[in-house]
KOLGU-4560 file (N, C-alpha, C; in nm, 3 decimals, padded with zeros to 5 digits):
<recs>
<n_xx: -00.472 n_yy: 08.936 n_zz: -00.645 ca_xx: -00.566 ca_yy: 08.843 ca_zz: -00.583 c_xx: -00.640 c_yy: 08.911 c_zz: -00.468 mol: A seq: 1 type: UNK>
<n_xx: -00.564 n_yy: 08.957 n_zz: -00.374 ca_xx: -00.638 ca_yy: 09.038 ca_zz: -00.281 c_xx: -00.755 c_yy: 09.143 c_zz: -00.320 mol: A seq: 2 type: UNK>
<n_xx: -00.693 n_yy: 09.210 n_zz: -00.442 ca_xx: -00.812 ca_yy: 09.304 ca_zz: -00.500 c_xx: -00.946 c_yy: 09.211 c_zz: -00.503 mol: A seq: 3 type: UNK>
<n_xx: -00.930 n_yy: 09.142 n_zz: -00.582 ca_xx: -01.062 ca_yy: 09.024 ca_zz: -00.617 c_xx: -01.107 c_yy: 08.998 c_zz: -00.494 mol: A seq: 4 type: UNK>
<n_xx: -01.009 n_yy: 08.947 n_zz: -00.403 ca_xx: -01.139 ca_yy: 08.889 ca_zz: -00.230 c_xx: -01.165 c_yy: 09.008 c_zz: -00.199 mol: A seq: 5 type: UNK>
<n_xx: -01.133 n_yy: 09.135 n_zz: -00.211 ca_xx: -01.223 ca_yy: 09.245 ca_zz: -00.144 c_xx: -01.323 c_yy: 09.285 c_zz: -00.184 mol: A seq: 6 type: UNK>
<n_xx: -01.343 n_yy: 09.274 n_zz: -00.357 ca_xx: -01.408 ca_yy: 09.312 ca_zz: -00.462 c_xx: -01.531 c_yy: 09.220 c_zz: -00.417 mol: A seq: 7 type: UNK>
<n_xx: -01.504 n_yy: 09.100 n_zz: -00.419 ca_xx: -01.604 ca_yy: 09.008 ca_zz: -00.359 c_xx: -01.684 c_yy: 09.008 c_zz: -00.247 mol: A seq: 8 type: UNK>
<n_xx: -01.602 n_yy: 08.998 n_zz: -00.155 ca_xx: -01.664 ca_yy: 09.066 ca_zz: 00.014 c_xx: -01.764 c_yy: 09.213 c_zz: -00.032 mol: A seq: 9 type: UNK>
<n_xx: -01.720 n_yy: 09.279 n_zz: -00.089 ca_xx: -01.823 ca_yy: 09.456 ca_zz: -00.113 c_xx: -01.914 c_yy: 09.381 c_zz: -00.161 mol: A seq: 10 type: UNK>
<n_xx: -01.934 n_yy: 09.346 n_zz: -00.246 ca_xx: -02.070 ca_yy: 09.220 ca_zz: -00.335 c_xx: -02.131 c_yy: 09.148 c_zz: -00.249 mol: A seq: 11 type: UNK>
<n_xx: -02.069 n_yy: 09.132 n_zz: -00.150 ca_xx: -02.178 ca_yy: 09.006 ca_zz: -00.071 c_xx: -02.246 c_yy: 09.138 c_zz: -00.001 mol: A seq: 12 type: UNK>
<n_xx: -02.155 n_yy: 09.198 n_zz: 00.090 ca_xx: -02.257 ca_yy: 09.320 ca_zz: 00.148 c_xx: -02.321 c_yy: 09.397 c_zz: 00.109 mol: A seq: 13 type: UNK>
<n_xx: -02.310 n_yy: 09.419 n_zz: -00.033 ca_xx: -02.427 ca_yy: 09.494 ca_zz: -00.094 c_xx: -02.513 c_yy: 09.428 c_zz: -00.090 mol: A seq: 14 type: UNK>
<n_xx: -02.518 n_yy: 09.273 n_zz: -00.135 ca_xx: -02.676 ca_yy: 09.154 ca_zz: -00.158 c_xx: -02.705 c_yy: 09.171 c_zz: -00.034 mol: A seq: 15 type: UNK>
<n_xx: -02.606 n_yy: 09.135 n_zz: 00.059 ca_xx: -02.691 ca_yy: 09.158 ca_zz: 00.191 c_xx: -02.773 c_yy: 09.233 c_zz: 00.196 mol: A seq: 16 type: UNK>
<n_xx: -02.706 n_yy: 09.363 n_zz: 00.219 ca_xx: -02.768 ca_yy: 09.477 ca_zz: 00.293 c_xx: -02.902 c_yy: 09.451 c_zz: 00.189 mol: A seq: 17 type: UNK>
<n_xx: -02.917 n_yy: 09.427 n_zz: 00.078 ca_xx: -03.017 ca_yy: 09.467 ca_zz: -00.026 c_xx: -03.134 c_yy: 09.388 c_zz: -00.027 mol: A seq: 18 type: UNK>
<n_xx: -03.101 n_yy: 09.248 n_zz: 00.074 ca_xx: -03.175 ca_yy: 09.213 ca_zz: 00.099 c_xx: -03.254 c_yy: 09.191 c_zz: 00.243 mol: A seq: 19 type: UNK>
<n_xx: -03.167 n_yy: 09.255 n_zz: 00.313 ca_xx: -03.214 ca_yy: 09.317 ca_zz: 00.436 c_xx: -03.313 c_yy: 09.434 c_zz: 00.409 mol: A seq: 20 type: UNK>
<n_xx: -03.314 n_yy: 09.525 n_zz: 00.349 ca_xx: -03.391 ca_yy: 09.641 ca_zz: 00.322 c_xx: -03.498 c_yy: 09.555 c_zz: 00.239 mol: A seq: 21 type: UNK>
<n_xx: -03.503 n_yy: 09.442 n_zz: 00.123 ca_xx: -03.625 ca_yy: 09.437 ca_zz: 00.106 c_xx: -03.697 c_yy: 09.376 c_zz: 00.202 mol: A seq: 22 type: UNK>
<n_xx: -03.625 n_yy: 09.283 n_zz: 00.271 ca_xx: -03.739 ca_yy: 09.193 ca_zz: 00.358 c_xx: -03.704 c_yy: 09.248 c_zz: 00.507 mol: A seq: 23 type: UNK>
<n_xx: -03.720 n_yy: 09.345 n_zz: 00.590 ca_xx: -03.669 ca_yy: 09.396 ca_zz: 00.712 c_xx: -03.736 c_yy: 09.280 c_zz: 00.777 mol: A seq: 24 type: UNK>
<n_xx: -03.883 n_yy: 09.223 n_zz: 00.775 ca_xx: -03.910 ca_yy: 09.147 ca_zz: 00.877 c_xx: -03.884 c_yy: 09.029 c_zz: 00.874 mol: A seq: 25 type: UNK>
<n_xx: -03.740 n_yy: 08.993 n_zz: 00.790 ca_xx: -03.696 ca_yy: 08.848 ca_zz: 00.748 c_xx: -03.555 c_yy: 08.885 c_zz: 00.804 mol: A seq: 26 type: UNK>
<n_xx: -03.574 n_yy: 08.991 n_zz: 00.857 ca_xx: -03.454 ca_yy: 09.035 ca_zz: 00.966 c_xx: -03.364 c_yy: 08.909 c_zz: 01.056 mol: A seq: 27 type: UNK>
</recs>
């Protein structure tokens, strides 16, 4: 189970970050 919530958490910070880099001025 723990594998899975970490697996998950890396996934959100990738969308993040991914959508930080497309929209920087939506910063």
């Amino acid at each position: 189970m723990e594998d899975i919530v970490l697996l998950l958490i890396v996934v959100a910070l990738i969308i993040y970050l991914s959508a930080v880099l497309a929209r920087p001025d939506k910063f």
